[in-house]
C-alpha positions as CSV (number, residue, x, y, z in Angstrom):
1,X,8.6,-41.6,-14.9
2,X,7.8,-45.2,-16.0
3,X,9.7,-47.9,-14.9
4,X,11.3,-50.7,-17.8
5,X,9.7,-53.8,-18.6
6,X,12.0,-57.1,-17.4
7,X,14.1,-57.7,-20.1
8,X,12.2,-60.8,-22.1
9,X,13.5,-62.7,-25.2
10,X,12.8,-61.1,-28.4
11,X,10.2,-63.9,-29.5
12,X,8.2,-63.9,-26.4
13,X,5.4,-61.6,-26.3
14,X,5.5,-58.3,-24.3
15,X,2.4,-58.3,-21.9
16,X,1.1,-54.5,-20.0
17,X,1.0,-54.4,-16.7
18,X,-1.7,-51.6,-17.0
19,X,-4.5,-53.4,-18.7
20,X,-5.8,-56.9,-17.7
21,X,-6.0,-59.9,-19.0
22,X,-9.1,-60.8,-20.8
23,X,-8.3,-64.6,-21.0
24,X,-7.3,-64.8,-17.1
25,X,-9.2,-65.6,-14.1
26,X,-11.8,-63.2,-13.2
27,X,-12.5,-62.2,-10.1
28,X,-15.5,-62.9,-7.7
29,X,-17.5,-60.8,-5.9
30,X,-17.1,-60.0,-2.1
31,X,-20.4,-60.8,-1.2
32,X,-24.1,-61.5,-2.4
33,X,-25.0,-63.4,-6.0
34,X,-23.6,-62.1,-9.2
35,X,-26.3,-59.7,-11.2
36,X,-25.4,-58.9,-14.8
37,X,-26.6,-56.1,-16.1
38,X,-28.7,-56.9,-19.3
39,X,-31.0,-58.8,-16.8
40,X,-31.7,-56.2,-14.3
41,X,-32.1,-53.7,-17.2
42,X,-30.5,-49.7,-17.0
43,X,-30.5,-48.3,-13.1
44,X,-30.3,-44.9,-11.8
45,X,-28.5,-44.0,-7.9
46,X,-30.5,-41.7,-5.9
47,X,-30.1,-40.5,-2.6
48,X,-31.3,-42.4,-0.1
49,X,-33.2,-42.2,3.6
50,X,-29.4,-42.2,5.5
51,X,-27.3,-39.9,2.8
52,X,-25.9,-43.3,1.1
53,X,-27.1,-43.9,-2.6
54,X,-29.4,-46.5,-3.6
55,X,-30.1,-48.1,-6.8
56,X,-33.4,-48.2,-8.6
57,X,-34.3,-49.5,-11.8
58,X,-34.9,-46.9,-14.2
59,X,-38.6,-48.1,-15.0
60,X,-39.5,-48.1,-11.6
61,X,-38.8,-44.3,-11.4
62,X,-41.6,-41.5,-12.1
63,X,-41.5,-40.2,-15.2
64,X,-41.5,-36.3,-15.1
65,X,-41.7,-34.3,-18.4
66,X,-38.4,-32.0,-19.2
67,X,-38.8,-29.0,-21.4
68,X,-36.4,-29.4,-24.1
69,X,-33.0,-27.5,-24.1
70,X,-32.6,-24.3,-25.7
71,X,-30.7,-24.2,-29.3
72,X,-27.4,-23.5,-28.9
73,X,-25.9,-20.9,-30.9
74,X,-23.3,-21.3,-33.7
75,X,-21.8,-18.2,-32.6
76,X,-19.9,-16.8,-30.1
77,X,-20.8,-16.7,-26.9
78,X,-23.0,-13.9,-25.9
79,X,-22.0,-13.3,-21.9
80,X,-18.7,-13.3,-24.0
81,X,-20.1,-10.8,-26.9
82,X,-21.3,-8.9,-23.4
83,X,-17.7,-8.7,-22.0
84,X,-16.5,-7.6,-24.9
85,X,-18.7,-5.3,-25.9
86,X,-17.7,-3.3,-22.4
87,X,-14.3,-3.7,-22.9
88,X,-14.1,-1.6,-25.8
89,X,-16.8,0.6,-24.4
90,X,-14.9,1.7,-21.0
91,X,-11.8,1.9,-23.9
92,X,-13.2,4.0,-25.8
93,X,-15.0,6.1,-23.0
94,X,-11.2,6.7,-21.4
95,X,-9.6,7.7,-24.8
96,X,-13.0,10.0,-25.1
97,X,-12.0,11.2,-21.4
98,X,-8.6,11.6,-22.6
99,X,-9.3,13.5,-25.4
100,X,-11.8,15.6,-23.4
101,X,-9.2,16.3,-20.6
102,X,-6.5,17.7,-23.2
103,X,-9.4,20.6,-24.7
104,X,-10.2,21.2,-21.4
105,X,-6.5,22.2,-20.9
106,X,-6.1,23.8,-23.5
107,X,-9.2,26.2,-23.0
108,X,-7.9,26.4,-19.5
109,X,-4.9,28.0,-20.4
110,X,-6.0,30.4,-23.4
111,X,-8.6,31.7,-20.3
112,X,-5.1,32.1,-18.4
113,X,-3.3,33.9,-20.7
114,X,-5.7,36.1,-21.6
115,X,-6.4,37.1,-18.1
116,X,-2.4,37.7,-17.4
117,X,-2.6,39.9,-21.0
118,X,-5.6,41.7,-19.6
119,X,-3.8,42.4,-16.0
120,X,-0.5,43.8,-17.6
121,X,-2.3,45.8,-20.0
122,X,-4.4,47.9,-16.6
123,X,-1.4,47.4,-15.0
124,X,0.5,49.3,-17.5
125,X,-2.4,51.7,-18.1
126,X,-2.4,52.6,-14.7
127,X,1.4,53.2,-13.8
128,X,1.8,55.2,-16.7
129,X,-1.2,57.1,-16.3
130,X,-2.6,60.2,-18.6
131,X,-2.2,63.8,-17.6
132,X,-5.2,65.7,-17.1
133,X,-4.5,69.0,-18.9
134,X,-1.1,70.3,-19.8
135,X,0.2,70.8,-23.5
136,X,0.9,67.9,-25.9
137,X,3.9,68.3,-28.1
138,X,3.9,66.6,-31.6
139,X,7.3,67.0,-33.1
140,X,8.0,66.0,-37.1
141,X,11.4,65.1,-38.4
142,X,11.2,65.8,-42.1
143,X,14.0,64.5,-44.0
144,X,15.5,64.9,-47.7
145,X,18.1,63.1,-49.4
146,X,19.6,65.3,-52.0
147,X,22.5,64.3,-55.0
148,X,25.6,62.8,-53.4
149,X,24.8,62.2,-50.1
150,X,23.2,65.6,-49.3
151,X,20.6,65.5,-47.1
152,X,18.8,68.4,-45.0
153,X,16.4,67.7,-41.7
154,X,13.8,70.3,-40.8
155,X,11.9,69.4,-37.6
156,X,8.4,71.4,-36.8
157,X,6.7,71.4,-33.2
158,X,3.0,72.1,-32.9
């Protein structure tokens, strides 16, 4: 939090503490003469023999040829288009896995049920058994429904 001004008279003038004051004394430097800038021209710091930096003026650097940069696109980015693109790939490859998992239940357990079907029916087929020879009895029940609830039943064996 900031801490308030001193309170001041409302006709005096309200000075920042932050930012100094052009019209006051400036300071000195520590050692050595003063050197402005617009006589020594634009410098560059480079690294020097003992890891410090040391600064050369620009014109007595070597001037090395730099390929120009590459246009930037007006787009989106591309390592972003990239991400993207397999994001919705490994989304759609599990709904695909998703989708593939349910058929292959499905088939799964038609085969099952079939096979279960298939066991009941030898199952069946085999307890019950046919008899080799013997006589096979076929019996009809023939009946007629006459006037007033008059009916008659004839039954035939062969």
């Amino acid at each position: 939090m900031t801490t308030p001004l001193p309170y001041r008279p409302p006709g005096e003038p309200v000075t920042d503490p932050l930012t100094s004051d052009p019209y006051g004394p400036v300071q000195q430097p520590l050692s050595g003469a003063v050197e402005l800038a617009a006589e020594r021209g634009p410098v560059v710091y480079v690294s020097g023999a003992h890891g410090g930096f040391v600064a050369v003026r620009r014109e007595d650097l070597p001037t090395i040829h730099t390929p120009a940069p590459a246009p930037v696109s007006s787009g989106v980015d591309p390592h972003a288009q990239r991400l993207a693109a397999k994001g919705v790939f490994s989304a759609g490859a599990g709904v695909g896995a998703y989708f593939a998992a349910g058929a292959a239940a499905i088939v799964v357990d038609s085969l099952v049920k079939v096979l279960i079907a298939g066991g009941v029916a030898a199952g069946v087929a085999m307890a019950t058994g046919r008899r080799k020879g013997g006589d096979t009895y076929i019996t009809h029940h023939h009946v007629s429904n006459r006037w007033f609830g008059r009916s008659s039943t004839t039954v035939r064996n062969r």
